[in-house]
N, C-alpha and C positions, 0 to 999 in steps of 0.2 A: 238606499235611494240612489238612483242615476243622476247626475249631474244633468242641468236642464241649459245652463250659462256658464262659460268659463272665458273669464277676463283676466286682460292681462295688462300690466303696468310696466310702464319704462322711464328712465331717468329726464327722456327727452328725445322728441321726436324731430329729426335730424331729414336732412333727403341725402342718400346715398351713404348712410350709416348702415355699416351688416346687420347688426340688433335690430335699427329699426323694419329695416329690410325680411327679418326674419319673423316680425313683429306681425307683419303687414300677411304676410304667406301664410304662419296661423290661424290667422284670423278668416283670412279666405277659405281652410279647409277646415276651421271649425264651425264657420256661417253653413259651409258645404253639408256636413253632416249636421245639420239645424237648431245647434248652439248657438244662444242668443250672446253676443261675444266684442267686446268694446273693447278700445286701448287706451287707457288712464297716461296720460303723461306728468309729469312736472314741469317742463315746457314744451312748446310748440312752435316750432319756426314757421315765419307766414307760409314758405312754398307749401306745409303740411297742414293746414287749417281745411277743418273736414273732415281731417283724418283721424284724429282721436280729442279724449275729452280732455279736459284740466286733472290732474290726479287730486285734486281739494272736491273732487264729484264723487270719488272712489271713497275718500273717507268719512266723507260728509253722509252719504246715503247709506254706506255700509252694501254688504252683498247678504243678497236671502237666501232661504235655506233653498238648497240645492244649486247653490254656484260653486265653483271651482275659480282660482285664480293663477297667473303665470306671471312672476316678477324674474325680469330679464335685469339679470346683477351684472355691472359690468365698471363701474364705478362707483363712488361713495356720491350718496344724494340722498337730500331732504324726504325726498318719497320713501326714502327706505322706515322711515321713523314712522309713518301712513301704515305701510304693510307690515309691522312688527305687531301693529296696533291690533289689528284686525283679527277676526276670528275664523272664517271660512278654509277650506282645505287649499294650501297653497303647493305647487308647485314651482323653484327654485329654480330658474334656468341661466347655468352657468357659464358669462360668457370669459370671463377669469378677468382678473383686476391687476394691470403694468403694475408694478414696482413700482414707487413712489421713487426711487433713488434716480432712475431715469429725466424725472423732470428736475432735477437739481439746479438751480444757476438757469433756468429756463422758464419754467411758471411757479411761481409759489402756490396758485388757485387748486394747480392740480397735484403738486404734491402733497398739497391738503387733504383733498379729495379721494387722492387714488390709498394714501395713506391709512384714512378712516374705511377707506372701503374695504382692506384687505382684514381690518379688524373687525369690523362689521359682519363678517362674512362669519364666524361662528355665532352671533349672536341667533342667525338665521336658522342655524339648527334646530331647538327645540318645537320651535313656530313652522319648520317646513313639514310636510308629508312625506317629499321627493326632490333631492337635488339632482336634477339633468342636466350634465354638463354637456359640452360640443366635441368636448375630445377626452380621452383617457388621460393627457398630459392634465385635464383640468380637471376631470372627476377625482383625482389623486390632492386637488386642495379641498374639496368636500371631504374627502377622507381625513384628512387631517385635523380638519374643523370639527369634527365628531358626528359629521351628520350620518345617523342611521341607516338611511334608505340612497343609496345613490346608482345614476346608469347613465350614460353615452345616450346621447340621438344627436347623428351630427347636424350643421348647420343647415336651416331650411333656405336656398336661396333660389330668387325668381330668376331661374335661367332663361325663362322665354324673353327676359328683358334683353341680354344679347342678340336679339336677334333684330333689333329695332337697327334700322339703317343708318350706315355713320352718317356722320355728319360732313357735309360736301366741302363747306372750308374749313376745316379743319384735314381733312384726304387731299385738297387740292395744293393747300400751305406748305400739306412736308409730303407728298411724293417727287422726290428729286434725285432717287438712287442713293439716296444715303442710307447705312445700316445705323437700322433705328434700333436704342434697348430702353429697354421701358421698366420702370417700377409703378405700380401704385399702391396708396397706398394713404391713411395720414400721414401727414407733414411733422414725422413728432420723432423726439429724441431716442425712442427703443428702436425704430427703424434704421438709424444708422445710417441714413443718406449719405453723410459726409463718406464712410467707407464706398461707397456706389461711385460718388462721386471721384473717389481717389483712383478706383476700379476703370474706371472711366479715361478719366486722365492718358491712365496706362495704355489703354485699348485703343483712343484717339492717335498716341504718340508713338506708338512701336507697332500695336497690329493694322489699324485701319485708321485712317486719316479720315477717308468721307466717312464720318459716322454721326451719331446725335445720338443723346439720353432723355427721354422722356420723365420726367418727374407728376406724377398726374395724383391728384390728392389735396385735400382741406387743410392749408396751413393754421386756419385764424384758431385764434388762441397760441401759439408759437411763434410771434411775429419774431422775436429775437433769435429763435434758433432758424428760422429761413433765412432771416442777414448772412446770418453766420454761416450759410452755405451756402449764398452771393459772395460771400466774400470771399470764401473758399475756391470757388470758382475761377475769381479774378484773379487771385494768389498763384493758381495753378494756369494760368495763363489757356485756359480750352474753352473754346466754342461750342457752340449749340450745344446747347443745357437749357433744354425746355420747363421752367416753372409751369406748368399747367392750372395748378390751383385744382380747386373745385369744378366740377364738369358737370352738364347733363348727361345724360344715359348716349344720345347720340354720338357727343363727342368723345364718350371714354370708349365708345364700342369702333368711335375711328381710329384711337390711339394704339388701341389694339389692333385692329386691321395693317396699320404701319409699321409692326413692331415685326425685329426679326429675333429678339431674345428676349426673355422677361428675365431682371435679378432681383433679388432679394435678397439681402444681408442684416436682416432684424436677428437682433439677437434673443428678442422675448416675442414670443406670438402664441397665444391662445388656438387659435385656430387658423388659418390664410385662404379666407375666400379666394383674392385677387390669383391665386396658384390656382384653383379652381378654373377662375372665368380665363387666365392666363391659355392654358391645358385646351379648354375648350373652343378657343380660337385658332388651337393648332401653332401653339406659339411656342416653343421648346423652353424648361424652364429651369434658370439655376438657382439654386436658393443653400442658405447657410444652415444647415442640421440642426437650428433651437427651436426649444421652446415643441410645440404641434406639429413644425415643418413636416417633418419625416412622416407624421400619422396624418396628414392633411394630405400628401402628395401619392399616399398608400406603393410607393412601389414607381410612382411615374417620376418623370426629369430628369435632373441630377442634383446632386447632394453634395456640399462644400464643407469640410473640416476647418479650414484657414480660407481667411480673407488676404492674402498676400498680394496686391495688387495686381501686380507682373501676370503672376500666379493665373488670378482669374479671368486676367486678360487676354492671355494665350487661350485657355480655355474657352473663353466666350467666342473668340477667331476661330478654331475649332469647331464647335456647337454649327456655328454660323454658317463656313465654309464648305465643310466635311459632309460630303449631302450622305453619307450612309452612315455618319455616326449622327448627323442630325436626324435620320428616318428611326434609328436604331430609338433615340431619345423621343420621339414621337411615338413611338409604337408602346413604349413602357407608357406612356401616359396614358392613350387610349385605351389600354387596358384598367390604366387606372377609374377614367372617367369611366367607363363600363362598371367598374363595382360601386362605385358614388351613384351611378343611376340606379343601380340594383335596391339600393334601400326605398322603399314605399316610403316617404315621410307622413304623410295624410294616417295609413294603416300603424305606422309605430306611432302616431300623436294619440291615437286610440287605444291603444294596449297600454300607454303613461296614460291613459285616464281610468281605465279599468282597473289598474295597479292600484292606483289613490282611492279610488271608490272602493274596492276591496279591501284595503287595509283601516277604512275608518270605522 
């Protein structure tokens, strides 16, 4: 039997969450080919009311026969005990679960959370059809987990959202000839800010004086560890350190527009949309080799062994200055984004449903 509905469930519908984001793109190319197709959440933030139902609709009603489901794992959550429940053919989409060890001395909520989630994660096995993860780095914990049937589709995100026009004060605030470097990202301890920051420090004090660091990203739930890197800040006695927080789409597509380097120094990453939308801004990008990095960037940026301050600092002057090794670093990307656009996501969401349907 063909699948006639395929719904998909997620921890919590977020605005400017990749999951949710990837959530939402689904959904648009499975309505496209005229699958009747909802998003079950556990929660719902006001900006996203609309936009999907309550996850107690998902288990309450149950799904008939000829639906299909998509549970987007990405942390430990209540819904997950909903979809364990359930009986319909499920498809696993893995977006990989931080380390719990990361949130240590910073949230207890979520190293609860990220904790149960990584354990959680084989129970899913025998109850899934198909674990999909976003990268090889994370289909490699489905393997581990015992799940049977596992494959790569990478991250589906709405690129046409970059194109939305910055936002005018925000471009007007910091166009001042300063070299701007920009991360985003969450505001969370596997990121590693404070290293950005230290990075920073150096580049302000040895390479470039007029400069500024963009920090653009969702602290809340981390309030203690963003002190900690205000206070860092003042410690190291350096100017302009933009907190940005949470942004609309406009403002992050001006942060970008400003930016002459994008870093990253996470030590765990699943996947790095932000190196993606980074790349596609023409924004040269340097990031630390964990974790996806490497398979996320497929061959574009540059790639960092060590975080040595000094180190990066020199190098980011470089990048910056060097207009033939910054053309050189542009041109590996663009290549990069050339084979990220080569993948059909809409045509491979179709061939993971044919797979499932065939193996039931």
């Amino acid at each position: 039997m063909t699948f006639r509905e395929v719904h998909q469930i997620v921890a919590a519908l977020s605005p400017g969450d990749a999951v949710c984001n990837e959530a939402l793109v689904f959904q648009r190319l499975l309505r496209a080919r005229g699958y009747a197709s909802e998003i079950y959440a556990g929660a719902i933030a006001p900006e996203m009311t609309g936009l999907g139902l309550p996850a107690s609709d998902y288990s309450k009603r149950g799904l008939p026969e000829g639906a299909a489901s998509i549970f987007h794992f990405a942390i430990g959550s209540p819904v997950a005990e909903r979809v364990l429940a359930g009986t319909e053919p499920l498809i696993l989409r893995y977006h990989n679960v931080t380390p719990h060890e990361f949130f240590l001395g910073f949230s207890g909520h979520l190293v609860g959370l990220t904790y149960h989630g990584a354990r959680d994660l084989a129970r899913f096995a025998p109850r899934t059809s198909l674990g999909l993860a976003v990268s090889e780095f994370n289909r490699r914990d489905l393997v581990a987990a015992s799940f049977a049937a596992t494959e790569v589709l990478p991250l589906a995100m709405n690129m046409e959202a970059l194109d939305e026009p910055p936002d005018p004060v925000v471009m007007s605030q910091f166009q001042d000839g300063r070299k701007n470097l920009i991360f985003v990202g969450r505001v969370a301890p596997n990121k590693k800010i404070e290293d950005l920051v230290r990075v920073f420090c150096a580049y302000q004090r040895y390479v470039e004086p007029e400069s500024r660091l963009f920090i653009v990203g969702d602290g809340r739930g981390f309030e203690h560890y963003t002190r900690r890197l205000r206070e860092l800040v003042s410690h190291l006695r350096i100017d302009e350190v933009v907190f940005a927080g949470a942004v609309t789409q406009s403002e992050l597509n001006a942060y970008y527009r400003l930016a002459d380097v994008f870093l990253g120094l996470s030590e765990h990453e699943g996947y790095g949309a932000p190196l993606i939308e980074a790349m596609r801004f023409g924004i040269p990008v340097v990031a630390l080799d964990a974790g996806a990095v490497r398979e996320t960037l497929q061959g574009g940026g540059v790639l960092l062994t060590q975080k040595e301050p000094e180190v990066v600092a020199e190098l980011l002057g470089m990048v910056i200055r060097d207009k033939a090794l910054r053309d050189a670093v542009l041109e590996t990307q663009a290549a990069a984004l050339a084979k990220i656009r080569s993948v059909d996501i809409g045509e491979r969401l179709d061939q993971v449903l044919q797979r499932v349907e065939g193996s039931r």
